[in-house]
Structure formats: C-alpha cells, structure tokens
N, C-alpha and C positions, 0 to 999 in steps of 0.2 A: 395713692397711699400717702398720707401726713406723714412728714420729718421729724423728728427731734432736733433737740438743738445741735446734737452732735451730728446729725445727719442720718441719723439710724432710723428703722420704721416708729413711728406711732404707735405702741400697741395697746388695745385693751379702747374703753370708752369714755372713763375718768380722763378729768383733766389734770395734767401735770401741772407742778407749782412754778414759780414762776425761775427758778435754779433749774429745776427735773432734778433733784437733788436732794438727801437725808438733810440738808444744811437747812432744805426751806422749813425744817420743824423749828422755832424757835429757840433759840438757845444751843442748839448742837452745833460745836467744831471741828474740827478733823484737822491732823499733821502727818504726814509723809518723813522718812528717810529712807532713799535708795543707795541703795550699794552697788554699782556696773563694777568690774576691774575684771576682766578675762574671764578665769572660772567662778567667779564672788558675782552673783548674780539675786542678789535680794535685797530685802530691808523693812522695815515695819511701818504701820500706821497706826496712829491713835486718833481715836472716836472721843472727845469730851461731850460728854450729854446734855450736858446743864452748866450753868457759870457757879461760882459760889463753890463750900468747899460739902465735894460729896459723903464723904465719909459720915459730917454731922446732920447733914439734911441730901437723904439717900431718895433714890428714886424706886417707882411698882416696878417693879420687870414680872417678863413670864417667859421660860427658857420650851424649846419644843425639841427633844433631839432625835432628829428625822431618820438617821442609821447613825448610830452609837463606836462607827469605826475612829476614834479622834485623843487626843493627848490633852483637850483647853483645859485649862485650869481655873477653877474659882466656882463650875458651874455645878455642883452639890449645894452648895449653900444657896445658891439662885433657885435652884428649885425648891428648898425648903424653906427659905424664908420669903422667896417674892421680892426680891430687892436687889438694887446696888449699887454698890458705894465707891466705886472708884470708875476711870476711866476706862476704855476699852481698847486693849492692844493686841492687833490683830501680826502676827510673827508667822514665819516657818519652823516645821514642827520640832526642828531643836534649838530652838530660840527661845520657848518659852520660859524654861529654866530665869533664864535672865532678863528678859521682860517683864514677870513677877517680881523680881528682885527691885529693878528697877522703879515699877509703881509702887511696890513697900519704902522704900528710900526719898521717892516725891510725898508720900503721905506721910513718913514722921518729919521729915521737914515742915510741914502745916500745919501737923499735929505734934509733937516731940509726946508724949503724953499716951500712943499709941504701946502697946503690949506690956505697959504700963497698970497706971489707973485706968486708962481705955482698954477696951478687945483689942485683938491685932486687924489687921486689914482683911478682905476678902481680894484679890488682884483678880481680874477678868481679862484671859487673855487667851484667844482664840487662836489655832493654825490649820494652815495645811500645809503640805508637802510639797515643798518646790526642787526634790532635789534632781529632779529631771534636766535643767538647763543650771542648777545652782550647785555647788561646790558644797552641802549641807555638811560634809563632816570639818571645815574648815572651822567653824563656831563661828563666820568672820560679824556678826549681830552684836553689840556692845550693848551695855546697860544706856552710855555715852549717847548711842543712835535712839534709843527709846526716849530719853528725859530729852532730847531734842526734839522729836518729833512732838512730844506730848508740850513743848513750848511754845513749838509752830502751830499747834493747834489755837494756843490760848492768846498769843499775839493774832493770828487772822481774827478773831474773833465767831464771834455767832453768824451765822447768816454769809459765809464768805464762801466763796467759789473752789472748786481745787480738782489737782489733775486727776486722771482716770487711765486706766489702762496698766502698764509695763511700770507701776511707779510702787514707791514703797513698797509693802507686804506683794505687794502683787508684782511685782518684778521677775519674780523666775516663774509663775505660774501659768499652768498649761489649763485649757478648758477647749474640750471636745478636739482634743490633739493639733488643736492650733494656740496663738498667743493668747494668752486670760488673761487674768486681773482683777483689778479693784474696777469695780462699776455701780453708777447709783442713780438713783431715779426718786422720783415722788409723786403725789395723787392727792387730788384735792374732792372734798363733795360738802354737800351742806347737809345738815339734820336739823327737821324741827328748828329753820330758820339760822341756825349756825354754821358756819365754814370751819370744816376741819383738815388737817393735815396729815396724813402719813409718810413716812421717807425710808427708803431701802438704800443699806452699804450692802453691797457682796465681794468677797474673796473668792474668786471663781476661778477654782481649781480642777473641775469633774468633766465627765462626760466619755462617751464613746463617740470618737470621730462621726461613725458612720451612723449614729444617734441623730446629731446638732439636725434643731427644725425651729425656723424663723421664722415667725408670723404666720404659726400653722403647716408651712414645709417643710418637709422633710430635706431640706440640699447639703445633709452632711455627703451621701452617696455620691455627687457631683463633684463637693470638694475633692472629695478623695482620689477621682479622677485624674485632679488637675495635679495632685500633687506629686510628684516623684518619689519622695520616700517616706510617701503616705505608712501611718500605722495598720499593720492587718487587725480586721476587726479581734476585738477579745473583752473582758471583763472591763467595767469600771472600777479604776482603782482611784480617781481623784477627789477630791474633798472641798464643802462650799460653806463657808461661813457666812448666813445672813442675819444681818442688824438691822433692825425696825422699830423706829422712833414716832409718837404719834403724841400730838399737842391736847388728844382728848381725855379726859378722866374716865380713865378705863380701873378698874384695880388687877392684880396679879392675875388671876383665874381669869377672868378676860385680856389680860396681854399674852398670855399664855396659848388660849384660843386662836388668835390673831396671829401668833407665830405659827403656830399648826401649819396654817393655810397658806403660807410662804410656799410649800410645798406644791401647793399647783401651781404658782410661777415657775420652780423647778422644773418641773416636770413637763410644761408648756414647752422647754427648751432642748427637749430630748432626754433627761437623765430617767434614769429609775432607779435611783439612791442603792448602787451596785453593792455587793459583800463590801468591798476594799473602799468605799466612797464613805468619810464623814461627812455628813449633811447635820448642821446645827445652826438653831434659829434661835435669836434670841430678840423680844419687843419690850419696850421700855417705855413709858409715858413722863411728857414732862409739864403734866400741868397741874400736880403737885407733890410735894416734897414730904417722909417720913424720918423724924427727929431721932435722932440718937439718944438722947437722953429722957429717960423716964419721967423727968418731972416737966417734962415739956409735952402740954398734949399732942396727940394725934392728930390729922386734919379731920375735918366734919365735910366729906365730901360726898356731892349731888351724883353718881355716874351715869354713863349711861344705860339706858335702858338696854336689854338685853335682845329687842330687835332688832338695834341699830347696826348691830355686829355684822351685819351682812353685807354694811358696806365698806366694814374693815376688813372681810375676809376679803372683798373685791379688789378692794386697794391694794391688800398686803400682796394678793398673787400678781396684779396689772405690775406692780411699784419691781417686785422681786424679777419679776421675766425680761423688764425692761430695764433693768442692775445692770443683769448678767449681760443683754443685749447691750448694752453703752461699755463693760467691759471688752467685749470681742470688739467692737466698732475702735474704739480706744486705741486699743492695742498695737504695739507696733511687734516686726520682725524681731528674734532675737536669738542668738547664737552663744551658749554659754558651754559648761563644763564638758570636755572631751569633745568639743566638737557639735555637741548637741543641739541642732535646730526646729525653732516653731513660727511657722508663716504665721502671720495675721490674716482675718478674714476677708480683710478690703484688702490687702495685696492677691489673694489669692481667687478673690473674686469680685474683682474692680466696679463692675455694672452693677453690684448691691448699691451705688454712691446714688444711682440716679435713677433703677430701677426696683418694682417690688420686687420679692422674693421670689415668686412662683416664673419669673421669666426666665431663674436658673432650671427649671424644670421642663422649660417649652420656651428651647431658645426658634428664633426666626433664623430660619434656613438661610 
C-alpha cells in the first residue's frame, strides 16, 4: 500500500497535490491558535480563501448540511445567496459567539464603511464540540486568538505548509473515541486537457469508536481491545466540519453538489452522520470572484460542463477520507479536563506506521 507524506495509507486512485493539502488550491491560507494549559485545551483556525479583500470581490460557495446537529454561524446566507465573503473560522462550539465578533472587527477595519453605506458582514464560522478533553465553559478562546490566527494565515501566505492533528481548533477533539483534529488532503485530475485542483480541511470531531474503518477495514473493534478505558459502544454524538476548495469554475449549484459528496469520504471512515453528530460541508471555488457593488459587472464565465462533475464528486470523497485519515495519523496523546484521556491511533496501533490496515485484522501468530 502507497504512503502519504505523512505516513498514512494512500487512499482512493487520484493523485494528490503536491502538499496533499487544501493549501495546494491556489490562493488558500490557513492559521492556527492553540490553547494547552491543564484544563484549556483548544483554540481556533482560520481558512483564508483567496488573497485580496473578500467582502468586495466574494467567492461561489455551495454549503451541503449533511445532519443539521450544529451552532455555525453565517451559513443561511451561504445558502441563499451562493457566496462568501469573509474568512473561515473553524472554533469550539462556544466560541463562536466571539469568532464572529472577531471577523466583524477584522473587516471594518478594511472596510470602516461596513453597516454603514455598506451591508454588514456575513462572518463563517464553523464548530464542534470539544468539551470532552477541553474545559468549554471556561470561554478561555479570545477574539485576540482569532485575529491572530487569521494574520498567521495571511503572513504564511498562499500555498504554505501547516500543522495537522491536536493543533488549533482541533486541539481538544476526539474522532472515533481516540485523538482527532484538523486533517487535510488534496486531489488532482485533468479534464478536456486541463489540470485541476480540489483540497479538503476537516475538524474531525465524530465517530463511534467501534465504527473507525481505514482503507476499507473495519479495526475500530481491535482498537478497542487494546485500549483499557475504551468507550462502550453507544450513539454518535460527534461533529465534522468539512471545507472544500477547488481552482475550477464551477458556480454555486455545482459547489453545492460537490459538497454533497464529501459525505462518502465520511462515511468511508466509519460515521453514519449519528442523531448528536453535526456533519457540514462547505466548497468554494477560487477561480473567480463576485463584485459587491452593482455597477461593477459580474464575471462572464465558461463553467464546467456538467459531466465533468464526477470527477469532483471522486475527489471531494478520495480528498475528504484522507482529511480525516492525516487528522487521526496527526494526532498525538492528550489528556485534558478532569482527567479526561484520548490515545492517538499510531500510539495505540503502532504497526499502522509500516503496515496496511487489514494486518490489524489477521495479525501473524
């Protein structure tokens, strides 16, 4: 079985970009703020889409919400107008309050002119629940930690590298009752002589332990063995944010589509988007831009054809399954609030580093 760069399986038959990364879309950044201190166990990420200032020259999006269990804010208007116009801040679910705040505060600063002569903002800001290993009623998430992460983003720039796993937003999150996280991947193909791009972020929050299946197997059952104060099986209560960036001219109705189908990456991985599980998908294209102002036309653009789609749905699930898989791979041990621990999957299952998956199934005597 082929590697990733992180060491994780290969999955799917697209090739990844040359990151395995949402960065390898042109123009997307991303920043990190983590939070450790005892029981304070999170912190936020921000997703820049595009350089230039969004709110005036906004992007298509197409929002898909896979189980409607979830608190994010902004996405009513994503799904009625197709679009948007700010950055993407992915928090724990009582953070959002102030992550909205925070990206209204970065964009009348650009803008002063905002709720003004302008509309107000739309703010996009996704969560899950991390208060499993995180200290959630402590608020300890600042507006301070958001506008720094969203500068980290803009100082890396476009096309830059960044961590995975226990970091940022993904710091206190669990996925299939071991360590989750932030995890992200990409997928490259060519149409009718062109190379295009898709790139998956996920906050991988979900799962039932005894679910988790990698590369087709099923070795949640095996974990569970090894672990001593494995969770008994029960419902899905956890939640998964995915972002899907894609360099082709698609318009809203087909980024829309495209998000859909994130969902059998999902699902590849063991979930079945449980009662208590928010699963939300949201894809964005950045190969071009819609004008805020009226007397500025609209773009005149070629899309694609609407067979081509099927190799966006291929990507969107290949890109999405191997997120979530580089989030578990990522992740390290971590011990937060009251005591609360969640093994990582390469601690718990050491031989994934250099074996495929199915040898956890049919170990050699």
């Amino acid at each position: 079985m082929q590697r990733s760069y992180l060491g994780a399986p290969q999955l799917g038959t697209l090739a990844s970009g040359p990151l395995d990364a949402i960065t390898d879309v042109a123009g997307v950044s991303l920043g990190h703020v983590t939070l450790s201190e005892g029981a304070v166990q999170t912190g936020v990420t921000v997703l820049l889409p595009a350089t230039g200032d969004l709110f005036l020259n906004k992007l298509p999006a197409g929002l898909a919400v896979i189980n409607g269990f979830g608190k994010s804010a902004g996405l009513m208007q994503v799904q009625e107008l197709g679009q948007i116009e700010s950055p993407l801040a992915l928090v724990s679910t009582f953070a959002v309050g102030t992550a909205s705040t925070a990206l209204i505060r970065d964009a009348i600063a650009h803008q002063p002119e905002l709720a003004r002569s302008l509309p107000t903002l739309n703010p996009l800001v996704f969560e899950c629940n991390d208060g499993w290993l995180n200290d959630a009623q402590a608020l300890a998430l600042q507006e301070s930690h958001v506008l720094q992460a969203l500068q980290t983003a803009r100082e890396a720039g476009a096309g830059a590298c960044f961590a995975q796993g226990a970091v940022g937003a993904g710091r206190g999150m669990s996925c299939h009752g071991l360590k989750g996280g932030i995890g992200t991947a990409s997928r490259q193909f060519e149409w009718q002589g062109r190379r295009h791009t898709l790139g998956a972020l996920v906050l991988a929050n979900q799962g039932r332990p005894e679910a988790l299946t990698l590369a087709g197997c099923r070795i949640g059952p095996v974990l569970q063995q090894r672990i001593a104060d494995a969770e008994a099986p029960g419902p899905e209560r956890g939640s998964i944010i995915i972002v899907l960036a894609t360099d082709a001219p698609l318009d809203a109705r087909q980024l829309q589509r495209v998000a859909r189908r994130s969902a059998a990456g999902l699902a590849r991985t063991g979930s079945d988007y449980g009662h208590g599980s928010g699963d939300v998908a949201l894809a964005f294209s950045t190969a071009y831009r819609l004008p805020q102002h009226a007397d500025q036309a609209m773009p005149c653009v070629t899309l694609l054809h609407e067979s081509a789609l099927d190799l966006f749905f291929q990507a969107a699930a290949e890109a999405t399954e191997q997120a979530i898989v580089h989030a578990l791979w990522a992740a390290v041990p971590l011990t937060g609030r009251d005591g609360h621990h969640r093994h990582a999957l390469t601690s718990v299952a050491p031989e994934l580093l250099t074996q495929a998956p199915w040898a956890l199934l049919h170990p050699k005597d």
